[in-house]
N, C-alpha and C positions, 0 to 999 in steps of 0.2 A: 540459838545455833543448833544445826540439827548436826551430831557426828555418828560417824561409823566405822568402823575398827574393822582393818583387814589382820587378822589373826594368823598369817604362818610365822612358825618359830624359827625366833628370832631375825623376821625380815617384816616385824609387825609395825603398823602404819593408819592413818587416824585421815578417813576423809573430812573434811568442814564443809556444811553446807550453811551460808547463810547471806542473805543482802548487807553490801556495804562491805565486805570482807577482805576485797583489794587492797584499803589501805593500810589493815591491818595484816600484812604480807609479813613485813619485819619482824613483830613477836612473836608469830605465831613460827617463820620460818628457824628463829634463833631460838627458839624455845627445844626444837628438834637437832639443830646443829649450833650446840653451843661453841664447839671448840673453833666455829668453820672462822677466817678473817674475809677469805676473798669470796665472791659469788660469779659466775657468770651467766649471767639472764639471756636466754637464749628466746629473740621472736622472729618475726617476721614482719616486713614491711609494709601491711594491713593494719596489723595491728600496733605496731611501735609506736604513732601517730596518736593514738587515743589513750593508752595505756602504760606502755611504761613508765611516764611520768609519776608515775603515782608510784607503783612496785620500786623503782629503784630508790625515791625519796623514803618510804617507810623502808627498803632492807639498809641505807645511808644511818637513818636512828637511831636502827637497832643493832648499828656500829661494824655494818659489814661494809668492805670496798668493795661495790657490785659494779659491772661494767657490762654494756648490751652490745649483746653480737647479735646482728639485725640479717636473717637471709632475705630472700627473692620470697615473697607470696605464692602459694601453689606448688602442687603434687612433683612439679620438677626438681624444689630443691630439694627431694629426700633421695641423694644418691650419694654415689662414695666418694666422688669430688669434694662435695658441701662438705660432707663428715669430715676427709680429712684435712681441709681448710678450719674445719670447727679445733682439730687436734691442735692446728698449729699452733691459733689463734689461742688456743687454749693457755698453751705453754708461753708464749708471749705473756700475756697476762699473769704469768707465777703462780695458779693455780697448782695446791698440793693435794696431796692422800688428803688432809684434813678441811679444804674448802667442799664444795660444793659446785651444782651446774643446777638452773631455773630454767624450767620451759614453759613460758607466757606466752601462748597460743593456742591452734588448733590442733590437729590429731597427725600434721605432716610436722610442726614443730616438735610436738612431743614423741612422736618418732624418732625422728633427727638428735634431736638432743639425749633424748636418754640414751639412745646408742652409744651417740659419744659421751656421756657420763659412765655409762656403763664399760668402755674400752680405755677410756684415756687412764694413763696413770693404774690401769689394773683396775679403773672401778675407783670412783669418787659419789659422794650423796646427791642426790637428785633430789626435786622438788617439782611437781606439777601443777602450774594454775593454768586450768583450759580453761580457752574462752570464746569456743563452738558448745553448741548443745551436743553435738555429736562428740566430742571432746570428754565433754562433761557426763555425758550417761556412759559411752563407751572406753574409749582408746587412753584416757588418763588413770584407768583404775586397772589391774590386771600384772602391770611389769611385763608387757608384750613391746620391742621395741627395733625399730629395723628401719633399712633404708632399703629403696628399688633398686633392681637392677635392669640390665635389659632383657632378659631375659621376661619380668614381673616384677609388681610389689610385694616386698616386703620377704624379699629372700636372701637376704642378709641379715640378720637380728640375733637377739637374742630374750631370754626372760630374765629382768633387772628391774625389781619391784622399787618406787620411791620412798621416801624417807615420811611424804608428807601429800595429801592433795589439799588444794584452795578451790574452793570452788562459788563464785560470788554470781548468784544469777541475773543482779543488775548488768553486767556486762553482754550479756546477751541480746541487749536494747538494741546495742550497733549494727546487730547481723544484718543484711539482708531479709527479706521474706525468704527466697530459695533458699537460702544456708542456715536459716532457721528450721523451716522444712523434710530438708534436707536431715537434719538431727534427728527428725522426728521418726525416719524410719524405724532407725535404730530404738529407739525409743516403746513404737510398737510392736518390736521384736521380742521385745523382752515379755510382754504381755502374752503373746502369742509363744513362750514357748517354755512357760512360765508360771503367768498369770495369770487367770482368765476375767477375771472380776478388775482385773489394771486393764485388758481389752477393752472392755466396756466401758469402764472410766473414760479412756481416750477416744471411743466412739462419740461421747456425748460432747464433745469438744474438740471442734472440728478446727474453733478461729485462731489466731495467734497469741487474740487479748483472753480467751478464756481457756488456752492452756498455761499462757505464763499468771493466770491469776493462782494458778495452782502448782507451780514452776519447782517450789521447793520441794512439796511430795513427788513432783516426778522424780526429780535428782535421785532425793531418797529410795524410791522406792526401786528405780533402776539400779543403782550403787548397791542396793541394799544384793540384787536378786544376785548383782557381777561377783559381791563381793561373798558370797556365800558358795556358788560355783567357782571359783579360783582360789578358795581355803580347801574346797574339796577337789581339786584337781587343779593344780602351779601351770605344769607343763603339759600342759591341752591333751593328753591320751586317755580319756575318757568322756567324765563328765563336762568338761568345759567345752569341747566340739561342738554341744547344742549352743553356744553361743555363735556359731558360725553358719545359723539357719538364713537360707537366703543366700552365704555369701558366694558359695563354690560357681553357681550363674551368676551372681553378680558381677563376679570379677570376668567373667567373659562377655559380659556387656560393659564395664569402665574398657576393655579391651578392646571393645569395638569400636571403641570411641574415642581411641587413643589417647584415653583418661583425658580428656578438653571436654567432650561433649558432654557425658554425663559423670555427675559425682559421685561417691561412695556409697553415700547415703540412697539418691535417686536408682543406683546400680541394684543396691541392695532392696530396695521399695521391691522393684521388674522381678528382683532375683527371686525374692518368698513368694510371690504370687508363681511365677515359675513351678516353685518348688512345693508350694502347695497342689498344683494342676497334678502333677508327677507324683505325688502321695496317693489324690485318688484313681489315677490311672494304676497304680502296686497295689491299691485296693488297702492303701494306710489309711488316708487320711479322709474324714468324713465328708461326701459329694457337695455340702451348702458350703461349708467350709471356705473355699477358693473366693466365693464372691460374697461374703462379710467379709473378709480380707482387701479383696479391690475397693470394697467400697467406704472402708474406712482409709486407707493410702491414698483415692481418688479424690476425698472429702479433704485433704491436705498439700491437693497441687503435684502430687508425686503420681513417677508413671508405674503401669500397673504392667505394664510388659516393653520389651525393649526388642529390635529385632538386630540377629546372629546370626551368623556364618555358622554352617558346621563345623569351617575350619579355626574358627574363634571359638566354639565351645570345644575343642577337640584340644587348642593351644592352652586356656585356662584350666580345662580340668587335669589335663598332664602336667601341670605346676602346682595343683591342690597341694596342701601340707597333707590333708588327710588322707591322701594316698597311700596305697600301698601294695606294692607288684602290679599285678591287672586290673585289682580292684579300690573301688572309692567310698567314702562314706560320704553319703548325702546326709542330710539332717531332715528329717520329714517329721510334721504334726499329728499325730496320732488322734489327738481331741484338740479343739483350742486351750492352750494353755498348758502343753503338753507335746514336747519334740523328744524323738528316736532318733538315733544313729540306724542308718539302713545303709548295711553293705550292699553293692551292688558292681560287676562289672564293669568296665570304665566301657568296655564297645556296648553292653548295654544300653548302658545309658544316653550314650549320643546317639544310637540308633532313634528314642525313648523321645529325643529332644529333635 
């Protein structure tokens, strides 16, 4: 088993990486919350089908009454309806201070639920098994945790680190190819903004069977880079912003798409190549740069640019977090393996785009 230890004090927390690790949900979850009776597993109707059987049997053993609250699949149900249907449902169930709340799924589950772990009751222990790759390198590790509004995603939340991640790469087999893919942008982001020698690694394995033959070093090595960026910066006003390379376009391209057409993942694929084109136009980022990018994202099915409205990039970047008065911070590549914060004008920049 490969683990990793997210180090803030006293909100410290032990990723697991390892095949077969599902079933051992139960000791590993009661091992962190001893005192908890009740659990509420929280998925989604994609995945409830293949896998809670498993997670609720092993958290049953290890002598917790866990009970599945199953949403709708997809980006729709993380809003404040679902939350507060999760609240009620919560309390129905007799969940106290001292239970717990489980999020078995992808990165809209784990959303969702830690929200509401994180609200209901003032805040009860949370536990995260993803089971997206995008889940699993990203959005399960960090205590970043919100629901959409109309307005955009993820503009309700808060930062409510878990108790515990699971993370079992045999689950990964059921994905789709796209939503495997998909993970992968993320994936190469971290290389790119980071790594450069994990860029390369993922250049030379383009297929699905010769990246998941090496499945648990990616984990690793992604978990490793999130988890050493969110020790050095909780609450995103510094160093953690470079993990948001890519996303500030991104999210005006899931915009344009009415988040149906393209995914997070694919958003964010368009988004860096974007944002790399835009570094060497500031005269950041180095001119080959942009197209070892495309053609590693292109080598994976993922698009290398999306097409926007000015009035969709003009809608997303006025919602940026990293905002602030007239100006925004984009994240831009300096060298591969190596991202800046670049303040820049918000009319700037869509001029720019």
């Amino acid at each position: 088993m490969k683990t990793l230890t997210v180090a803030l004090p006293g909100r410290e927390y032990d990723i697991l990486i390892e095949r077969g690790l599902l079933p051992q949900a139960g000791e590993r979850v009661r091992a962190v919350l001893p005192k908890a009776a009740k659990l509420a597993v929280v998925t989604d109707s994609s995945v409830a089908p293949l896998y809670s059987k498993t997670v609720l049997d092993s958290l049953a053993a290890a002598g917790f009454e866990a009970k599945l609250f199953p949403v709708p699949a997809g980006e729709e149900s993380k809003n404040p309806t679902q939350l507060a249907r999760l609240w009620e449902d919560f309390m129905e169930f007799g969940l106290t201070r001292t239970d717990g709340v489980v999020a078995l799924g992808g990165g809209v589950v784990g959303d969702l639920a830690g929200f509401a772990a994180a609200t209901v009751l003032r805040g009860v222990a949370f536990v995260q098994i993803p089971t997206t790759l995008l889940a699993q390198v990203d959005s399960s590790v960090g205590g970043k945790v919100a629901v959409d509004l109309k307005a955009g995603k993820n503009l309700a939340g808060a930062f409510y680190q878990p108790r515990l991640v699971l993370m079992d790469p045999d689950v990964l087999d059921t994905l789709p190819l796209p939503v495997f893919m998909a993970g992968m942008a993320e994936v190469v982001k971290y290389g790119c903004i980071w790594d450069a020698d994990f860029f390369a690694f993922l250049a030379a394995r383009p297929s699905r069977g010769e990246l998941m033959a090496d499945i648990e070093h990616i984990l690793y090595t992604c978990c490793d880079i999130k988890r050493q960026v969110v020790m050095d910066d909780e609450l995103d006003t510094g160093l953690r912003m470079i993990l948001n390379f890519g996303h500030t376009l991104g999210h005006a391209y899931e915009l344009a798409g009415h988040y149906v057409e393209w995914s997070h993942g694919q958003a964010v694929a368009a988004g860096m190549c974007a944002a790399a084109k835009l570094g060497v136009t500031l005269q950041v980022t180095p001119a080959e740069l942009p197209g070892r990018l495309e053609q590693v994202l292109a080598g994976l099915g993922l698009p290398t640019s999306i097409c926007c409205t000015a009035e969709e990039y003009a809608a997303a970047i006025g919602l940026d977090k990293k905002g602030a008065g007239a100006d925004i911070t984009l994240i831009l590549l300096d060298k591969m393996g190596h991202a800046i914060p670049h303040q820049i004008p918000k009319t700037d920049l869509l001029k720019l785009l």
